[in-house]
Phi, psi and omega in degrees: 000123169308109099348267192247157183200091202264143209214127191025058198268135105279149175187147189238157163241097205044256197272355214260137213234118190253313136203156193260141191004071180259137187233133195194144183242186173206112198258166186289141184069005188281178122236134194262153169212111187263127199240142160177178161299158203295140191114299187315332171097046156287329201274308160317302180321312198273327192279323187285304170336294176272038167095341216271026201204138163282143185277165202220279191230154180104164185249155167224104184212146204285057185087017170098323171269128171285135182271002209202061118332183165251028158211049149195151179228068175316133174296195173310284196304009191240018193240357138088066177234133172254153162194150237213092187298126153330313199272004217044314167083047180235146176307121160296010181224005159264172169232206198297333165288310199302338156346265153329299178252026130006273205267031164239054193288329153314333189267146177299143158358292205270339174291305160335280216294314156316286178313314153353291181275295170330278156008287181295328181282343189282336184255021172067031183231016189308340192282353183237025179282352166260012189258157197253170176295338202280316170276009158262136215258167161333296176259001172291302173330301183323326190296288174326277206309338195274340187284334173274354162287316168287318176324304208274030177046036191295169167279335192219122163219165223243090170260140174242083206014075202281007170253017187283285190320355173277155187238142211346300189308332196271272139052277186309324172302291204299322187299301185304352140307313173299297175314302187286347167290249192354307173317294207295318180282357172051044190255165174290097209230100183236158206192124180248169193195172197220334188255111198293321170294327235245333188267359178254009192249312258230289202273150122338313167202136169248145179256143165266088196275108150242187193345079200096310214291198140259106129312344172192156161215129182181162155349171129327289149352306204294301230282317188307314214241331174227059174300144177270354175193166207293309172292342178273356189255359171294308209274017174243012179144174182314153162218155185255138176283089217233127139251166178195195187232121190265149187221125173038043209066017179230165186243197172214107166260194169274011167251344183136200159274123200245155188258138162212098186271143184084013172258154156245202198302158193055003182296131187243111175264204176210123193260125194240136200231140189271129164319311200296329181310313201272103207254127225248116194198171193281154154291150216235160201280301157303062172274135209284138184306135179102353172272119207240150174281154176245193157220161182248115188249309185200184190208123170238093199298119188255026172105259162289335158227166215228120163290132197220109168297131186257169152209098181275101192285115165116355192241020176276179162329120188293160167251183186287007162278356211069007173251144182279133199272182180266161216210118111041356233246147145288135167229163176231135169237158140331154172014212188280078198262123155204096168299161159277184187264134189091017171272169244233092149265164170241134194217136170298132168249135167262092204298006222264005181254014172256134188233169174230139209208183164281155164261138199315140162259163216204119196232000000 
């Protein structure tokens, strides 16, 4: 069932169209992720939701009723929205219940205070309900801002990118904490983030924001594996790049023939190869069709995985002598791989991390 629901929303800030006819639902217990770059009108978006932007074109609407229109402006407090601040926001002269419990200034004393305390145990801070904010670390403060964003039982709740202040180590405790509160309250969960693990570690579905727009929605998984254009297979990590031309749907790499079904013949495309696609072994006498020898320039353990620089020396583009340069490539393996440099590997495309897209024209 639709929950929060923005429905052909537009809006400018003087010349700048901050987004355009972006339409996005939420469902009860879902969490959405508006992903993009700085700018992309994520924020914006997420601000409209909650009132806290007068709507301009377009619908907001609530449980199926609209809060937002062009004949009605429900405020915040009236829209049964929690929302959970980059900075947090919590008053420096209440202290952590007194927090918490803000916004149930309707509720009796003893009711506040309960609810309050319920709350701080779900996030694990009951024990800092006498503590003012100024004595709380980084993720503790997070905890307080998302349990007071939860008191009031909202239909929705609203984060704006609420792990960027952590630092890495912290960052993965909490979210993954926060993900299991939010479950367990089973509220309409829309969250903007810049950061592509964090929204695939988070949404159910993620929306993919460039200028204004959505460019893709879908599962996590959908936008990784089946990206719709060259910016969504970009915009989760590195890729390695191939041009080429296609004849009778196909395209011809330094791996073989690649399928590009619906261009047609001369069409000049672009093979965008995933790091993880390129799959790596000693060379072998029986070497397997699609396999090309590499050279190794240098190898780096980036932690859980080991990066590894190619040169498929001889299989780029002729230059103006007529010879062909070498062509570049990233591999990424699991865990602690780091052949040295100039050794000699063979390597495999994995098509199923390979994509095919049009190539920018140049004009």
């Amino acid at each position: 069932m639709e929950v929060l629901k923005l429905e052909h929303v537009s809006h400018r800030f003087g010349s700048v169209q901050a987004v355009d006819d972006l339409t996005l639902s939420v469902g009860r217990g879902e969490l959405v992720c508006l992903l993009g770059p700085s700018g992309c009108g994520k924020t914006t978006a997420l601000r409209l939701a909650a009132g806290l932007e007068r709507l301009q074109r377009g619908r907001v609407l609530l449980d199926g009723e609209p809060v937002a229109d062009e004949k009605r402006d429900v405020p915040p407090e009236d829209r049964s929205v929690g929302l959970v601040f980059q900075d947090y926001a919590l008053f420096p002269h209440l202290n952590v219940l007194e927090n918490v419990g803000f916004g149930l200034r309707a509720w009796s004393a003893r009711a506040r205070r309960q609810r309050a305390l319920e709350v701080l145990r779900q996030v694990g801070m009951e024990e800092m309900a006498g503590a003012h904010p100024h004595m709380l670390s980084g993720g503790q403060q997070q905890r307080v801002a998302l349990a007071r964003a939860l008191a009031p039982n909202p239909e929705v709740m609203l984060l704006d990118e609420p792990f960027s202040g952590l630092d890495a180590a912290l960052r993965n405790q909490i979210r993954d904490e926060t993900l299991h509160v939010l479950k367990e309250a089973g509220a309409a969960t829309l969250m903007v983030t810049h950061d592509p693990e964090e929204a695939m570690f988070m949404a159910d579905r993620v929306a993919l924001m460039r200028a204004g727009r959505i460019v893709q929605v879908g599962p996590p998984a959908e936008l990784y594996s089946d990206p719709a254009d060259k910016f969504v297979a970009s915009f989760f990590g590195d890729i390695n790049r191939l041009s080429g031309v296609v004849h009778a749907g196909k395209v011809t790499t330094p791996f073989g023939e690649v399928d590009a079904p619906g261009y047609a013949d001369d069409s000049a495309v672009e093979v965008l190869i995933r790091p993880e696609a390129l799959r790596l072994q000693k060379p072998d006498a029986q070497r397997q069709p699609g396999q090309r020898p590499a050279r190794v320039m240098a190898s780096r353990l980036l932690g859980r995985t080991s990066m590894i620089h190619l040169s498929l020396d001889g299989h780029g583009d002729l230059d103006e002598t007529g010879a062909a340069a070498d062509v570049h490539l990233h591999a990424r393996i699991p865990g602690r791989f780091l052949p040295p440099e100039d050794e000699m590997l063979d390597v495999q495309l994995d098509l199923s991390q390979t994509f095919v897209f049009p190539a920018d024209r140049v004009t």
